[in-house]
C-alpha positions as CSV (number, residue, x, y, z in Angstrom):
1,X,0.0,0.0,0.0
2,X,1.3,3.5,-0.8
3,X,0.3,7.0,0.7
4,X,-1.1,9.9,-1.6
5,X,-1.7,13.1,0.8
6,X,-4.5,15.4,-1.0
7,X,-6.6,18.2,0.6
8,X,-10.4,18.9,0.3
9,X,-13.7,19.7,1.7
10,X,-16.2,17.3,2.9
11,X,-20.0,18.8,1.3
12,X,-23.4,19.0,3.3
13,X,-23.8,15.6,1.8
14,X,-20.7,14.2,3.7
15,X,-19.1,13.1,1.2
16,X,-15.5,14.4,0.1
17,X,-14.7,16.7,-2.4
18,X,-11.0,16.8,-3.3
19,X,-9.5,20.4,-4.2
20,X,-7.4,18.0,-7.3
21,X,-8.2,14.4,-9.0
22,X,-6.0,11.8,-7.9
23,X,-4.6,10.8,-11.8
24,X,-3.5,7.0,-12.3
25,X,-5.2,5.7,-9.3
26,X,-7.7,2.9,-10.1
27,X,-9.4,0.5,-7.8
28,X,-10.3,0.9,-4.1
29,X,-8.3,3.2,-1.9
30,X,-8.7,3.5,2.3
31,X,-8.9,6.6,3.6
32,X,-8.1,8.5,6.9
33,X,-9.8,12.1,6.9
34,X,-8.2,14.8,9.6
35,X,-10.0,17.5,11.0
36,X,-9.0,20.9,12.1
37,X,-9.7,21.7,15.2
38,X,-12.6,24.3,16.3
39,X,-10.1,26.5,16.7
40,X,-8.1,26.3,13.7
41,X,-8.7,27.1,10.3
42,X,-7.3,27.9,6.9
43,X,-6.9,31.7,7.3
44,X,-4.5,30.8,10.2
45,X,-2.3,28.6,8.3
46,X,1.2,30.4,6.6
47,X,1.3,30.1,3.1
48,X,5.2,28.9,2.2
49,X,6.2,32.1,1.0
50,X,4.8,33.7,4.4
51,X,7.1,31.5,5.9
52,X,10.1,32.1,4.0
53,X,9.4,35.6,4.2
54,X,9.3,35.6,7.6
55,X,12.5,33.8,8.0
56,X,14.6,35.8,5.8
57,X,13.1,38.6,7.7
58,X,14.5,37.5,11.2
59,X,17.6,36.1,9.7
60,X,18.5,40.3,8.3
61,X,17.8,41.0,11.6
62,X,20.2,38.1,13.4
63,X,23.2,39.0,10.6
64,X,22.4,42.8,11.1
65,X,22.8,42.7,14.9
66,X,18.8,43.7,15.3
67,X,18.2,41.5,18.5
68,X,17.1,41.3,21.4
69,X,18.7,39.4,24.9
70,X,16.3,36.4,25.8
71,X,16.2,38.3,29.6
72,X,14.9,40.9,28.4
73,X,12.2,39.4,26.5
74,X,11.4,38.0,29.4
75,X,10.5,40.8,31.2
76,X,6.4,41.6,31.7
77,X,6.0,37.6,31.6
78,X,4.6,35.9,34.8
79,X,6.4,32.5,34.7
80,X,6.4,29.8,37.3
């Protein structure tokens, strides 16, 4: 058995509507379906290029001497 990962939306019918075809798969397949949680959605997922954005962002800062101790971030925050 291989794994193929696709994305989609399941309908008010309940069934699943895949955001792409799965090309050259024939027969029966198995499926495991994963739900966000209540809390999460697709507006708070990074796109890729949010994340690389972001990353080249701190590492300007980090090669540009832009940072901040770790002691003083911790300052204001109640820890136990």
């Amino acid at each position: 058995m291989r794994a193929v990962k696709a994305t989609g939306r399941i309908n008010q019918d309940g069934q699943i509507n895949l955001d792409r075809p799965l090309l050259n798969i024939k027969g029966r397949v198995e499926v495991i379906v994963l739900i966000a949680e209540e809390d999460e959605s697709e507006d708070d997922l990074m796109t890729k290029e949010e994340i690389l954005s972001d990353f080249q962002q701190a590492w300007h800062e980090a090669m540009t001497g832009q940072t901040v101790p770790v002691s003083q971030m911790w300052e204001g925050i109640e820890h136990d």
